[in-house]
mmCIF file of the protein (N, C-alpha, C, O) and its ligand, coordinates in Angstrom:
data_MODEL
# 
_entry.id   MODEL 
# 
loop_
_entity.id 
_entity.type 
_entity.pdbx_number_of_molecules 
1 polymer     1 
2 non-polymer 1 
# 
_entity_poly.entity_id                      1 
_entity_poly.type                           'polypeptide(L)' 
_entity_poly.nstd_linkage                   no 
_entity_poly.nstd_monomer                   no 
_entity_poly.pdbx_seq_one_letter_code       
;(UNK)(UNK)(UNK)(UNK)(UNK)(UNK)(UNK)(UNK)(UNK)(UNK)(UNK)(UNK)(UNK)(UNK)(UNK)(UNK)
(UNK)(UNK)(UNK)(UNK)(UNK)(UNK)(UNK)(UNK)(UNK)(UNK)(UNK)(UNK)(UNK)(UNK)(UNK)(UNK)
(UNK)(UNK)(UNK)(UNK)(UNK)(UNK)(UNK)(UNK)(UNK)(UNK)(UNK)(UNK)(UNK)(UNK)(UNK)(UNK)
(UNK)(UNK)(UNK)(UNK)(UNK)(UNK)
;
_entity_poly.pdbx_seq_one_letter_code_can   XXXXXXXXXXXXXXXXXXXXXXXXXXXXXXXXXXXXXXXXXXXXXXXXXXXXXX 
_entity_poly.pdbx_strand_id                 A 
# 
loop_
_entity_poly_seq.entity_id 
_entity_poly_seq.num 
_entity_poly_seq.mon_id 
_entity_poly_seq.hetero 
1 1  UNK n 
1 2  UNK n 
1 3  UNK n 
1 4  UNK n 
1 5  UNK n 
1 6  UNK n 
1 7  UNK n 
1 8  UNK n 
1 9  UNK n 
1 10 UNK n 
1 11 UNK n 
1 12 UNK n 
1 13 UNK n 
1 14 UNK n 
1 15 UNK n 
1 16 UNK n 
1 17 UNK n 
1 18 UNK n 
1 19 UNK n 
1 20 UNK n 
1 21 UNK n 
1 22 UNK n 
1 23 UNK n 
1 24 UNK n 
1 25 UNK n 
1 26 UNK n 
1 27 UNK n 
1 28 UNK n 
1 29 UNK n 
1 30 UNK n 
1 31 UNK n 
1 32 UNK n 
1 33 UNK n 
1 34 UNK n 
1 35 UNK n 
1 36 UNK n 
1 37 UNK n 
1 38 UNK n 
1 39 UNK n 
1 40 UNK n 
1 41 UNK n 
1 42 UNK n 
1 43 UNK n 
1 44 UNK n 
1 45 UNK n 
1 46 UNK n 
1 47 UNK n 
1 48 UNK n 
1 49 UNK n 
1 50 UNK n 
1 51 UNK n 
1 52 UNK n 
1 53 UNK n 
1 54 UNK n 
# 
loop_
_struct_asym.id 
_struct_asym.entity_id 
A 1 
B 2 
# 
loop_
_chem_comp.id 
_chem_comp.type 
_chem_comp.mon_nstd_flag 
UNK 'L-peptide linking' . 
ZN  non-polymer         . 
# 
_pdbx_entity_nonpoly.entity_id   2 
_pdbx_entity_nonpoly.name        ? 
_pdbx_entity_nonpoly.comp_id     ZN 
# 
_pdbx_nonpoly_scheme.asym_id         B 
_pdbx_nonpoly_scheme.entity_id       2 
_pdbx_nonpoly_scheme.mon_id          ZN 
_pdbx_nonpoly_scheme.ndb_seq_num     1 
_pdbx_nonpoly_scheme.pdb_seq_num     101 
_pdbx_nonpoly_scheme.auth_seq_num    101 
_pdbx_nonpoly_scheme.pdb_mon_id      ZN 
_pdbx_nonpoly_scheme.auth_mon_id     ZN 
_pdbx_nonpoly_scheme.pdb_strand_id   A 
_pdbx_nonpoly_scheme.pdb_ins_code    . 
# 
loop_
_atom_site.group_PDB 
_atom_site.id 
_atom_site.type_symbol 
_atom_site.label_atom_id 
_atom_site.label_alt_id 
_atom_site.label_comp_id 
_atom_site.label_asym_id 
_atom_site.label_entity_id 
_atom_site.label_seq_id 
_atom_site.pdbx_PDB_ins_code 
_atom_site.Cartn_x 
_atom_site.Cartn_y 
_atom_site.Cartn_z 
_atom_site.occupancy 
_atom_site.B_iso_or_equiv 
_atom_site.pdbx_formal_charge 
_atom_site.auth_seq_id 
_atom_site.auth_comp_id 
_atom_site.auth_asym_id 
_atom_site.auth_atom_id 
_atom_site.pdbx_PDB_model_num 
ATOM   1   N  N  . UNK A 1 1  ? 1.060  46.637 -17.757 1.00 0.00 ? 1   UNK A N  1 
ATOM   2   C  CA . UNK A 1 1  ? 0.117  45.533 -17.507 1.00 0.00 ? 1   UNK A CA 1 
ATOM   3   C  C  . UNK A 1 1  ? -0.505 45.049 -18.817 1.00 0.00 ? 1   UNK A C  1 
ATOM   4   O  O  . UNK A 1 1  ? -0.907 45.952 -19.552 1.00 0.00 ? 1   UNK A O  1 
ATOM   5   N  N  . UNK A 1 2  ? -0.657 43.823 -19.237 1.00 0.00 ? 2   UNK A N  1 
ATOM   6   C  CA . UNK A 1 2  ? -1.344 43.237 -20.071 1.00 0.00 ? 2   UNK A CA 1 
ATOM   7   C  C  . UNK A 1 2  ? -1.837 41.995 -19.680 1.00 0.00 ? 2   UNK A C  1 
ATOM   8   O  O  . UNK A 1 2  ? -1.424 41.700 -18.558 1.00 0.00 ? 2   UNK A O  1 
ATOM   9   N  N  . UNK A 1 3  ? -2.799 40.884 -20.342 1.00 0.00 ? 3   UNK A N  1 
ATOM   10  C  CA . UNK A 1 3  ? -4.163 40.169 -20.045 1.00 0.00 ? 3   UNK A CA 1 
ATOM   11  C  C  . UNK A 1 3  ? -3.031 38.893 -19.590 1.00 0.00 ? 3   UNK A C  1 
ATOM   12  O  O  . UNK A 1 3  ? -3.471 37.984 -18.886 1.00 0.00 ? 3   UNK A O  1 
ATOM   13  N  N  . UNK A 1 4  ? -1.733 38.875 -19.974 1.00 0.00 ? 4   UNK A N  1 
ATOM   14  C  CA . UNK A 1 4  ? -0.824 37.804 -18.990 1.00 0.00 ? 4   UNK A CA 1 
ATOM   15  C  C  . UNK A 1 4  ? -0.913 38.283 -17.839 1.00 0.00 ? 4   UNK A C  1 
ATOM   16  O  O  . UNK A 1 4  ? -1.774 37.627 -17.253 1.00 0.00 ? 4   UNK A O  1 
ATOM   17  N  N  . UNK A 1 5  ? -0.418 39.228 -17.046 1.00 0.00 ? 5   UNK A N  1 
ATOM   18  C  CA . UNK A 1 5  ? 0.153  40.356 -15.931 1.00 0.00 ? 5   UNK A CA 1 
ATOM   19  C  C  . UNK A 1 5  ? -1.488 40.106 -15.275 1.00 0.00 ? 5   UNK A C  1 
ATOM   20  O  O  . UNK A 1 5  ? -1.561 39.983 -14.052 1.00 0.00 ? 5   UNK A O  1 
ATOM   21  N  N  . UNK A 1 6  ? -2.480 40.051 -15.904 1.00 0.00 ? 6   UNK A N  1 
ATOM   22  C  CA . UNK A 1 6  ? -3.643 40.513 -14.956 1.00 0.00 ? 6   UNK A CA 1 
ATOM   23  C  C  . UNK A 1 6  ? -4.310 39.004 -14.622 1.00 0.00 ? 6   UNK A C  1 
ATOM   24  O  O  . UNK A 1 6  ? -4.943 38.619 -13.639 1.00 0.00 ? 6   UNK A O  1 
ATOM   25  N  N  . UNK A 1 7  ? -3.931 38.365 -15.762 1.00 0.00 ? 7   UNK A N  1 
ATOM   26  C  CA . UNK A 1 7  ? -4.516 36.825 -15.219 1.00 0.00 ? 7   UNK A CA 1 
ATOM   27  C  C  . UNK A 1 7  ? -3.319 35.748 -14.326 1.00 0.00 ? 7   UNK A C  1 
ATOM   28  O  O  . UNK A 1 7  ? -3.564 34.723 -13.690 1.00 0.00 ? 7   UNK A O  1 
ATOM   29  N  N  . UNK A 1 8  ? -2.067 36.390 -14.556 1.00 0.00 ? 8   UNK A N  1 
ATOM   30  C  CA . UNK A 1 8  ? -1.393 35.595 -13.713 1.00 0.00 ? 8   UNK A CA 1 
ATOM   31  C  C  . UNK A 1 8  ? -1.681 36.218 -12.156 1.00 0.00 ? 8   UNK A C  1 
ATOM   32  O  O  . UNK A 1 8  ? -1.530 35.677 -11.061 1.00 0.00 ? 8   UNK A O  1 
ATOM   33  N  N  . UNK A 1 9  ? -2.046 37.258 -12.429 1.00 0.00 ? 9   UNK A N  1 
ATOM   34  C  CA . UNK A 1 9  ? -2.301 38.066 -10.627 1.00 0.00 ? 9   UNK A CA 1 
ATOM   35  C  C  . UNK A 1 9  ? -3.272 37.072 -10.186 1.00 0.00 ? 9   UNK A C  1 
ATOM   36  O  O  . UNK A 1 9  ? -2.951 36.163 -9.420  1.00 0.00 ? 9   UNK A O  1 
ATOM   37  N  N  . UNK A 1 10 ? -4.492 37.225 -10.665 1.00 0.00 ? 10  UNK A N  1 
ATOM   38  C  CA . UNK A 1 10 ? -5.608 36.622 -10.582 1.00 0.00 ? 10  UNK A CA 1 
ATOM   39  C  C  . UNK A 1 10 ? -5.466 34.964 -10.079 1.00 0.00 ? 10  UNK A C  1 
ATOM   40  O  O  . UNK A 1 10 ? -6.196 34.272 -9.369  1.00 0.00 ? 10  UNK A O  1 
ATOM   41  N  N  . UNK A 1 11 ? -4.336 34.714 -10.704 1.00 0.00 ? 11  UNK A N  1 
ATOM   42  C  CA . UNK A 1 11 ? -3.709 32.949 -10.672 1.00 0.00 ? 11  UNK A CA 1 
ATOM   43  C  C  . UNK A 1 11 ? -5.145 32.274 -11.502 1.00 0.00 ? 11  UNK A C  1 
ATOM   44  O  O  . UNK A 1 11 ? -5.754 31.352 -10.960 1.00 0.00 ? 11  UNK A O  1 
ATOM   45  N  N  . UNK A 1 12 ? -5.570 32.792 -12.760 1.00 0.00 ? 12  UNK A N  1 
ATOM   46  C  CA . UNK A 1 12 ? -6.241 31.878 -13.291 1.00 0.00 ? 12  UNK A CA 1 
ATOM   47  C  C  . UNK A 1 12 ? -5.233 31.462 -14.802 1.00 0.00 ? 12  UNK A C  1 
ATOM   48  O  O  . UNK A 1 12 ? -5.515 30.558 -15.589 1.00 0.00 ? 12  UNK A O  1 
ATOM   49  N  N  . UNK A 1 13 ? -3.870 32.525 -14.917 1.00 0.00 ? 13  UNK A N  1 
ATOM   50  C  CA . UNK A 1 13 ? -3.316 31.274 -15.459 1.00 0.00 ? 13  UNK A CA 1 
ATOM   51  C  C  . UNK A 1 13 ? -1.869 30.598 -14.857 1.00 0.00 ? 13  UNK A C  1 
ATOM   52  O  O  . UNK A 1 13 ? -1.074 31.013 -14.013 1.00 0.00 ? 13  UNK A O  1 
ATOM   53  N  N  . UNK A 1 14 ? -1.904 29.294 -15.734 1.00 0.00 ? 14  UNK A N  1 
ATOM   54  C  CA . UNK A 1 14 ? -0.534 28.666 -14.725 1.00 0.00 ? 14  UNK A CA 1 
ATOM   55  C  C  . UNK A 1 14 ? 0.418  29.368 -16.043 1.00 0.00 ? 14  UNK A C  1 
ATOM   56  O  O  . UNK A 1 14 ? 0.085  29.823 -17.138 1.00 0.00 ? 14  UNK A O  1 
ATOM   57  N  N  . UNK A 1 15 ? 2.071  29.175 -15.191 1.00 0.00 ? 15  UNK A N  1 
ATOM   58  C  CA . UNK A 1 15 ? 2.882  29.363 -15.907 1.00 0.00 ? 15  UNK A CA 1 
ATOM   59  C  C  . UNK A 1 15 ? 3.410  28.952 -17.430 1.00 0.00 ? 15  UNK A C  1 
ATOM   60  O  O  . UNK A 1 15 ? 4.127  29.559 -18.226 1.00 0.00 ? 15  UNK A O  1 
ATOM   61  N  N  . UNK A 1 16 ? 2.839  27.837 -17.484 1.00 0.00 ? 16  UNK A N  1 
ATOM   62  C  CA . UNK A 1 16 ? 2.647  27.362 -18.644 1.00 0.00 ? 16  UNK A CA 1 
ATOM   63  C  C  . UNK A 1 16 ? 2.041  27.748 -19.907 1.00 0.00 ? 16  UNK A C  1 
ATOM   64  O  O  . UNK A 1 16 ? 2.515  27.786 -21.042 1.00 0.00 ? 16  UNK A O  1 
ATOM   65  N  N  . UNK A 1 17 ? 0.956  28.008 -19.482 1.00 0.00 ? 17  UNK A N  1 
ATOM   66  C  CA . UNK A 1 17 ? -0.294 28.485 -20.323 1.00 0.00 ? 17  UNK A CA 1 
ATOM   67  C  C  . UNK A 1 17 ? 0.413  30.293 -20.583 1.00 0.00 ? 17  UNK A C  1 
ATOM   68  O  O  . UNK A 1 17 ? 0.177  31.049 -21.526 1.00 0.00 ? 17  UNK A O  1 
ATOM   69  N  N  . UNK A 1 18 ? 0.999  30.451 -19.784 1.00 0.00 ? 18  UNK A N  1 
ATOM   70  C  CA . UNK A 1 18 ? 1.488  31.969 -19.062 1.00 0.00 ? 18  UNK A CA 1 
ATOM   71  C  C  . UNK A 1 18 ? 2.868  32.570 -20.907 1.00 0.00 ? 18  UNK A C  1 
ATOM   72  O  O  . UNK A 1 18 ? 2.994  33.572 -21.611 1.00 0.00 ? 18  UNK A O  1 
ATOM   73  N  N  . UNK A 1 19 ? 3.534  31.135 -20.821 1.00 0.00 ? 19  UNK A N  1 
ATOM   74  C  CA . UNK A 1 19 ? 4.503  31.269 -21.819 1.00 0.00 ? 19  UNK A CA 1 
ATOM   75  C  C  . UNK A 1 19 ? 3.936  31.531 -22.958 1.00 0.00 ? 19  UNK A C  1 
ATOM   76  O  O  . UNK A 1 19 ? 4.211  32.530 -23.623 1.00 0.00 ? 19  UNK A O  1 
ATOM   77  N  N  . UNK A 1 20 ? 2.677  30.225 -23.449 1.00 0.00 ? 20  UNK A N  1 
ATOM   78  C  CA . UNK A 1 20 ? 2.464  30.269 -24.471 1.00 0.00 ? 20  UNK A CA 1 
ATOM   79  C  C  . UNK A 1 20 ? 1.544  31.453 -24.851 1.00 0.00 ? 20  UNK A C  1 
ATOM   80  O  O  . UNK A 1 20 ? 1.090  31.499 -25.995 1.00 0.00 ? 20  UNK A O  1 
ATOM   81  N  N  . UNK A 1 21 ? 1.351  32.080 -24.258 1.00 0.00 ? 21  UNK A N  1 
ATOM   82  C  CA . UNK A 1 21 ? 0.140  33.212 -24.218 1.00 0.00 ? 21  UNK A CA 1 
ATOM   83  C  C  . UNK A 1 21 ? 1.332  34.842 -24.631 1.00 0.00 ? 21  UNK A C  1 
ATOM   84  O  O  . UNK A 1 21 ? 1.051  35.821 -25.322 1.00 0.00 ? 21  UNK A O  1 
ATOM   85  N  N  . UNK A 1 22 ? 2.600  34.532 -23.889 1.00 0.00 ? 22  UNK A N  1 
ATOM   86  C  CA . UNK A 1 22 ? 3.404  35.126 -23.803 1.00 0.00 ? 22  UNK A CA 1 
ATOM   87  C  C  . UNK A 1 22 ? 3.982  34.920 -25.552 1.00 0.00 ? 22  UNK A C  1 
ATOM   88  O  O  . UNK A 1 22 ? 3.743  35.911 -26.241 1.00 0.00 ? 22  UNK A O  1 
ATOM   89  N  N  . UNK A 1 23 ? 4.384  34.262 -25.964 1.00 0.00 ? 23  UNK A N  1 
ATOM   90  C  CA . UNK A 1 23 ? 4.897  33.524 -27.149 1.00 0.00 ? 23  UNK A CA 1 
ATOM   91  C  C  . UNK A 1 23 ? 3.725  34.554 -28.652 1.00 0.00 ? 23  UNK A C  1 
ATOM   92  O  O  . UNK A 1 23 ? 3.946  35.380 -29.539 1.00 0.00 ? 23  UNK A O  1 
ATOM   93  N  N  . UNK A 1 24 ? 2.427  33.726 -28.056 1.00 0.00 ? 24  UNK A N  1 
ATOM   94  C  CA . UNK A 1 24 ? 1.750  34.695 -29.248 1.00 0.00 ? 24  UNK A CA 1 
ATOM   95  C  C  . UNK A 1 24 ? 1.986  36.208 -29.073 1.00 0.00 ? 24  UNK A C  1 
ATOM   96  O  O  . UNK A 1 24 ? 2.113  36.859 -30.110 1.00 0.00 ? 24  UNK A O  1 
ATOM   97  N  N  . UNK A 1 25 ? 2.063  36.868 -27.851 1.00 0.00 ? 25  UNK A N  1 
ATOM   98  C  CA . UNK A 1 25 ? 1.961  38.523 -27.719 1.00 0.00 ? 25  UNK A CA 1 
ATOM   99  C  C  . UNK A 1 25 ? 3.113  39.313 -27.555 1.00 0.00 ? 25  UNK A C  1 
ATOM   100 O  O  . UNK A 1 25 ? 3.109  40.518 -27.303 1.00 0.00 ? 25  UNK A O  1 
ATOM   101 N  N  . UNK A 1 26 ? 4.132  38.572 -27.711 1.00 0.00 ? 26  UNK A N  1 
ATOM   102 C  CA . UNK A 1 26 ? 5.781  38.860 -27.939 1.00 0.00 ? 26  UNK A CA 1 
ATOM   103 C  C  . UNK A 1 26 ? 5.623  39.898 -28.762 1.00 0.00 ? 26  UNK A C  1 
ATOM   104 O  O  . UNK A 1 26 ? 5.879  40.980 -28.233 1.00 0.00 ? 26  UNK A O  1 
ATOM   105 N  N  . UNK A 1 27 ? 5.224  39.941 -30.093 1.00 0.00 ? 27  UNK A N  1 
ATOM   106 C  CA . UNK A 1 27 ? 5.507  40.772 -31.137 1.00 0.00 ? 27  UNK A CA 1 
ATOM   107 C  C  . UNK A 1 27 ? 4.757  42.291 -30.519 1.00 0.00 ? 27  UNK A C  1 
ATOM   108 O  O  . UNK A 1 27 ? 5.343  43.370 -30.605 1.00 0.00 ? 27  UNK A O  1 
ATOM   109 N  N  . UNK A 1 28 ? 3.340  42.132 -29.882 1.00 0.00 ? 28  UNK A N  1 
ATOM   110 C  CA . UNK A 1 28 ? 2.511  43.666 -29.830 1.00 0.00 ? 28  UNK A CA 1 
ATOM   111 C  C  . UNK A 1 28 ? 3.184  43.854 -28.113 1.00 0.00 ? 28  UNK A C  1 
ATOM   112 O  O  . UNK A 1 28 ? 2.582  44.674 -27.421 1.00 0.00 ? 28  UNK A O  1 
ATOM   113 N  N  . UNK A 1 29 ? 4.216  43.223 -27.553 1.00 0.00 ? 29  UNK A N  1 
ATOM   114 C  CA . UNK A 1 29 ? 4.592  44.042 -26.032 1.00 0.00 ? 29  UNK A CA 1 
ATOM   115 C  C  . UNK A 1 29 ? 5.653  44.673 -26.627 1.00 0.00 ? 29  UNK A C  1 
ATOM   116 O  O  . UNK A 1 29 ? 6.024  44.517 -27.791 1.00 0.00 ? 29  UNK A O  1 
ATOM   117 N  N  . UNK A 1 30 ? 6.269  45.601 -25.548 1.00 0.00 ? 30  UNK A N  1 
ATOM   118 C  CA . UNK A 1 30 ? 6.914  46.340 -25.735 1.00 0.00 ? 30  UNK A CA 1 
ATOM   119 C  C  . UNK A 1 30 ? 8.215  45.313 -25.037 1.00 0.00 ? 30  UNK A C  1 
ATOM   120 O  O  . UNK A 1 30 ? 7.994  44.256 -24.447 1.00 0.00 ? 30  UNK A O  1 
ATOM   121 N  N  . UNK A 1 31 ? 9.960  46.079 -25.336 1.00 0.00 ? 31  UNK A N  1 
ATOM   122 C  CA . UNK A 1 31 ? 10.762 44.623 -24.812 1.00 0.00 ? 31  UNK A CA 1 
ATOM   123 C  C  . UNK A 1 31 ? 10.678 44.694 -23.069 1.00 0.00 ? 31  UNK A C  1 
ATOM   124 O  O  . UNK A 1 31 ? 10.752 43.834 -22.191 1.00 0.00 ? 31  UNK A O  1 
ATOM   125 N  N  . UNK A 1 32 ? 10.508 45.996 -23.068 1.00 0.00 ? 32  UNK A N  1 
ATOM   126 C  CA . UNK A 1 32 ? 10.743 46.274 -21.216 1.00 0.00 ? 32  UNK A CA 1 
ATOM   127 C  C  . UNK A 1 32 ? 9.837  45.209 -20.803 1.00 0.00 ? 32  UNK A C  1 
ATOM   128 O  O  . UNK A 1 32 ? 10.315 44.386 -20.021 1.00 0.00 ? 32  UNK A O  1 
ATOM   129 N  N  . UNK A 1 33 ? 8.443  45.035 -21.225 1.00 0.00 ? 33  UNK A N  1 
ATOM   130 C  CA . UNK A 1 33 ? 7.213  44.521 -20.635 1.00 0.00 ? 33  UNK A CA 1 
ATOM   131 C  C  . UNK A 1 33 ? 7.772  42.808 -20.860 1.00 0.00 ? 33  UNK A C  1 
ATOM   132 O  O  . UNK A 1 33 ? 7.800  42.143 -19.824 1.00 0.00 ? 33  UNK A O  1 
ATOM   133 N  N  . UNK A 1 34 ? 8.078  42.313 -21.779 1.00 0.00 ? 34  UNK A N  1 
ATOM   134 C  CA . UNK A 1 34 ? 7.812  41.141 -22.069 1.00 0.00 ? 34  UNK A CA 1 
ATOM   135 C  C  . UNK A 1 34 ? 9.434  40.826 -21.291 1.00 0.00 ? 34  UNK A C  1 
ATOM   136 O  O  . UNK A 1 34 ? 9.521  39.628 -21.560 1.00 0.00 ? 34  UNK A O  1 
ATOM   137 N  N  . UNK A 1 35 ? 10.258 41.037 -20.798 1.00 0.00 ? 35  UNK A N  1 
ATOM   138 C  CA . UNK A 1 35 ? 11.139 41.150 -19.897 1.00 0.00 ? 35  UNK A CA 1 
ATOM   139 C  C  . UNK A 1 35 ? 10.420 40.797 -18.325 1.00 0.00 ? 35  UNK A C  1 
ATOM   140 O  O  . UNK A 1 35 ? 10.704 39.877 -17.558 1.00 0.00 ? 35  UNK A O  1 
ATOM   141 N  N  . UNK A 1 36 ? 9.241  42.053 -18.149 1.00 0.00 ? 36  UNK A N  1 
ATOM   142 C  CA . UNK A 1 36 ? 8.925  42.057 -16.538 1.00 0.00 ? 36  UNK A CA 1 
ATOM   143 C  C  . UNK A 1 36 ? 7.893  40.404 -16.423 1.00 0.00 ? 36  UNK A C  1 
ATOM   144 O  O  . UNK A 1 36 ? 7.804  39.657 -15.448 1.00 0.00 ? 36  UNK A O  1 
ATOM   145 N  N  . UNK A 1 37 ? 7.163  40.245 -17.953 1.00 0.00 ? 37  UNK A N  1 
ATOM   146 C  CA . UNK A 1 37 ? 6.092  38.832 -17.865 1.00 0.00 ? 37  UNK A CA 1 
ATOM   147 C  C  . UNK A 1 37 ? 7.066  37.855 -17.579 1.00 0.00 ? 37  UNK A C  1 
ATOM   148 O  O  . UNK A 1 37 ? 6.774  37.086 -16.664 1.00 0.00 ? 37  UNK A O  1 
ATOM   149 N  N  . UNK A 1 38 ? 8.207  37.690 -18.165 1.00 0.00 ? 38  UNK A N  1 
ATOM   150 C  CA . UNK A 1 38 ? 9.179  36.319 -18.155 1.00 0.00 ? 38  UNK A CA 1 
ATOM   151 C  C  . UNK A 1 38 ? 9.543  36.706 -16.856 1.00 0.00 ? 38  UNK A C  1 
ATOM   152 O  O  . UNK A 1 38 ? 9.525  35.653 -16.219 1.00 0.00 ? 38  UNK A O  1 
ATOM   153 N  N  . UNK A 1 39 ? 9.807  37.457 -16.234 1.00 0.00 ? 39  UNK A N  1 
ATOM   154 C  CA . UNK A 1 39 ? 10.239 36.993 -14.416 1.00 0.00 ? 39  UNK A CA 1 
ATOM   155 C  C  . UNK A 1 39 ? 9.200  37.418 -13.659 1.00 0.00 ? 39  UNK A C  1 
ATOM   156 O  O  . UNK A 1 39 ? 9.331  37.557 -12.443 1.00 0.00 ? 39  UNK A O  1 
ATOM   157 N  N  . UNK A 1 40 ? 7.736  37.740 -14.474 1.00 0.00 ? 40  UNK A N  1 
ATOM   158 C  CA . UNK A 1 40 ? 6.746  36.807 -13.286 1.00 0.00 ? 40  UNK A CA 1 
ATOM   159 C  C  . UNK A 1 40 ? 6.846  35.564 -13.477 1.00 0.00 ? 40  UNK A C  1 
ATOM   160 O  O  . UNK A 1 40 ? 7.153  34.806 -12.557 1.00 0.00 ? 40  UNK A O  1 
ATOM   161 N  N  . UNK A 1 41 ? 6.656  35.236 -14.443 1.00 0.00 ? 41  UNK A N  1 
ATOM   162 C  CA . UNK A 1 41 ? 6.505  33.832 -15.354 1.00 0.00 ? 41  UNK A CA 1 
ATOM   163 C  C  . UNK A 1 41 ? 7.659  33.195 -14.460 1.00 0.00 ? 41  UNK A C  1 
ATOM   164 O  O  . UNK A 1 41 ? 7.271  32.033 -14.339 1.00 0.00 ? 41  UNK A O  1 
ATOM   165 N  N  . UNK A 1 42 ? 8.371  33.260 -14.048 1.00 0.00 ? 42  UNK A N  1 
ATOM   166 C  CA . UNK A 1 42 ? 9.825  32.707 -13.404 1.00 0.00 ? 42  UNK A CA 1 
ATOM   167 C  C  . UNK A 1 42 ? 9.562  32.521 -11.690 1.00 0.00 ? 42  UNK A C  1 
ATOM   168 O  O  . UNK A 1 42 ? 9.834  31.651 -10.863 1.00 0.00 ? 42  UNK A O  1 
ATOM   169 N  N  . UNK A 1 43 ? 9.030  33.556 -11.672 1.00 0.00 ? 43  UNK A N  1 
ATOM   170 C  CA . UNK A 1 43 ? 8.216  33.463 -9.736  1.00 0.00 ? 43  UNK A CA 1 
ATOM   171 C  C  . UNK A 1 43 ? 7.325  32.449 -9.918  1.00 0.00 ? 43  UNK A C  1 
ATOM   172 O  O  . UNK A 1 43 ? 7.370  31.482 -9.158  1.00 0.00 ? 43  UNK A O  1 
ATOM   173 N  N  . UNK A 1 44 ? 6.458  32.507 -10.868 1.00 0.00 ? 44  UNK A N  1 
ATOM   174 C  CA . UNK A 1 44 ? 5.414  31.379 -10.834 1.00 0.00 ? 44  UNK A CA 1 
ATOM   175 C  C  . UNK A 1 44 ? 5.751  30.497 -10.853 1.00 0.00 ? 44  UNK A C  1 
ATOM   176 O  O  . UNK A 1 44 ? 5.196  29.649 -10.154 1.00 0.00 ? 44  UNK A O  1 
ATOM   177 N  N  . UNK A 1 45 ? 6.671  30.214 -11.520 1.00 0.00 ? 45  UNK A N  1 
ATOM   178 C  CA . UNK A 1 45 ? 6.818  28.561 -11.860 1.00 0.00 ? 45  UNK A CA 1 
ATOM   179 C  C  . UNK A 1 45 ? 8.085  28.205 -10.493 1.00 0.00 ? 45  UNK A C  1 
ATOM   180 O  O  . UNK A 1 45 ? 8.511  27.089 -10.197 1.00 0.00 ? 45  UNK A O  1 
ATOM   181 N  N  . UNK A 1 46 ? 8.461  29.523 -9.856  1.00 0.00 ? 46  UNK A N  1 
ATOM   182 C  CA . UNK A 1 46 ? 9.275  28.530 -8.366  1.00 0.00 ? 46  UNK A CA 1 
ATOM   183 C  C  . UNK A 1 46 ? 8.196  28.054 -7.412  1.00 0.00 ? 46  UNK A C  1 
ATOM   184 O  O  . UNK A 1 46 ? 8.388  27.113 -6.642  1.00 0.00 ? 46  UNK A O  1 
ATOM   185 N  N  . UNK A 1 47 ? 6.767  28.899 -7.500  1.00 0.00 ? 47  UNK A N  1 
ATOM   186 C  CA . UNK A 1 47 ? 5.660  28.928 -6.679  1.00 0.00 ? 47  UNK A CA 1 
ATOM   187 C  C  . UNK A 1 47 ? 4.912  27.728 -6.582  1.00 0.00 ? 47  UNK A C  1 
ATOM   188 O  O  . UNK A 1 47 ? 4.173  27.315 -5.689  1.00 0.00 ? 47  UNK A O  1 
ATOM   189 N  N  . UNK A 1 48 ? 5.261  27.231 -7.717  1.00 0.00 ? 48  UNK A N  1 
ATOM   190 C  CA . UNK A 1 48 ? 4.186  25.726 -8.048  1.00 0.00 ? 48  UNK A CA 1 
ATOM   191 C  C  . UNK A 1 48 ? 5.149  24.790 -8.107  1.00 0.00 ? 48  UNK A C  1 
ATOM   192 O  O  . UNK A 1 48 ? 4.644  23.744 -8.515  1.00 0.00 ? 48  UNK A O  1 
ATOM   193 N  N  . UNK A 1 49 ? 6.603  24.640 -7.836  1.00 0.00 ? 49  UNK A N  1 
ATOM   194 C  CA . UNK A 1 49 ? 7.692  23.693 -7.606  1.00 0.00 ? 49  UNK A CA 1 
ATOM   195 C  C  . UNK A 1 49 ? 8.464  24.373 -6.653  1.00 0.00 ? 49  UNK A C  1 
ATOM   196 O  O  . UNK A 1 49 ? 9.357  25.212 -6.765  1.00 0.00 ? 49  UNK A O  1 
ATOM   197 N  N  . UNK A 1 50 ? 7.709  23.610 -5.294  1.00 0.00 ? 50  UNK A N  1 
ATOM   198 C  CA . UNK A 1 50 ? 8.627  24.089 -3.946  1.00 0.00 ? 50  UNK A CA 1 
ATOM   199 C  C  . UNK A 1 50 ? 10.021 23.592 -4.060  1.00 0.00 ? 50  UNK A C  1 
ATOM   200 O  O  . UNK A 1 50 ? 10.736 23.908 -3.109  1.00 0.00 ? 50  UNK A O  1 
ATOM   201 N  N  . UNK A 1 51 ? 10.846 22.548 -5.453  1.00 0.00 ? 51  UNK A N  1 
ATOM   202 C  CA . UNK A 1 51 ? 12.408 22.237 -5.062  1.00 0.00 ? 51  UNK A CA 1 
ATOM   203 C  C  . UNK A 1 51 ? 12.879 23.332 -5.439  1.00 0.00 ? 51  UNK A C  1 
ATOM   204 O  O  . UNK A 1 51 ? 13.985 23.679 -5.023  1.00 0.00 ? 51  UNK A O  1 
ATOM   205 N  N  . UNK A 1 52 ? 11.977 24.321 -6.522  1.00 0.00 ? 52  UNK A N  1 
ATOM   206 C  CA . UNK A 1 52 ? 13.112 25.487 -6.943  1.00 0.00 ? 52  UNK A CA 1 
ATOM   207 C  C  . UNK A 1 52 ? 12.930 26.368 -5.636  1.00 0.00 ? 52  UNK A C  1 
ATOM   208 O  O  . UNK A 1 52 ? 13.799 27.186 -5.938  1.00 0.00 ? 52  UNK A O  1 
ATOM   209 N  N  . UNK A 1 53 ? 12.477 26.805 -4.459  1.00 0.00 ? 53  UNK A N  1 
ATOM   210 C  CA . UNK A 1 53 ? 12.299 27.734 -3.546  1.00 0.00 ? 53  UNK A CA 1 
ATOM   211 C  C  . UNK A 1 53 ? 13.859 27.925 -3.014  1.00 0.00 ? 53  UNK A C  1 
ATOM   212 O  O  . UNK A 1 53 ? 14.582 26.938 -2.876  1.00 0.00 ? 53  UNK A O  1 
ATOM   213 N  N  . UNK A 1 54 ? 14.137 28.730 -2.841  1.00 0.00 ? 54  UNK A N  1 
ATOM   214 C  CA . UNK A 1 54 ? 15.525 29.247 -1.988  1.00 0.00 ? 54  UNK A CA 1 
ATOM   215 C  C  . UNK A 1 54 ? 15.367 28.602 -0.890  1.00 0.00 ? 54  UNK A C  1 
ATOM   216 O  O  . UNK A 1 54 ? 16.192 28.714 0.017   1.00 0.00 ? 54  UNK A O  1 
HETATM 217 ZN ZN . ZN  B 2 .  ? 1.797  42.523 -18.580 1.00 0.00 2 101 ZN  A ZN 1 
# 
């Protein structure tokens, strides 16, 4: 868990904001972690564009 993982739970951030937040903290995650943020980051953004929904 890190302050992406806990504010995207929260939904106070959008996916967007989600990347670039992701982008600065790339270097201090570990690769497993910054792997699991990009496919929340990937749920979110089908969540807020119902054409990507299955
Ligand atoms: Zn996290």
């Amino acid at each position: 868990m890190c302050i992406i993982c806990i504010d995207l739970a929260k939904q106070k951030l959008t996916s967007a904001e989600g990347r670039r937040a992701l982008g600065e903290m790339r270097g201090q995650l570990d690769a497993a972690h910054v792997a699991e943020v990009e496919q929340k980051l990937a749920d979110a953004e089908k969540l807020a564009d119902p054409a990507k929904r299955p």
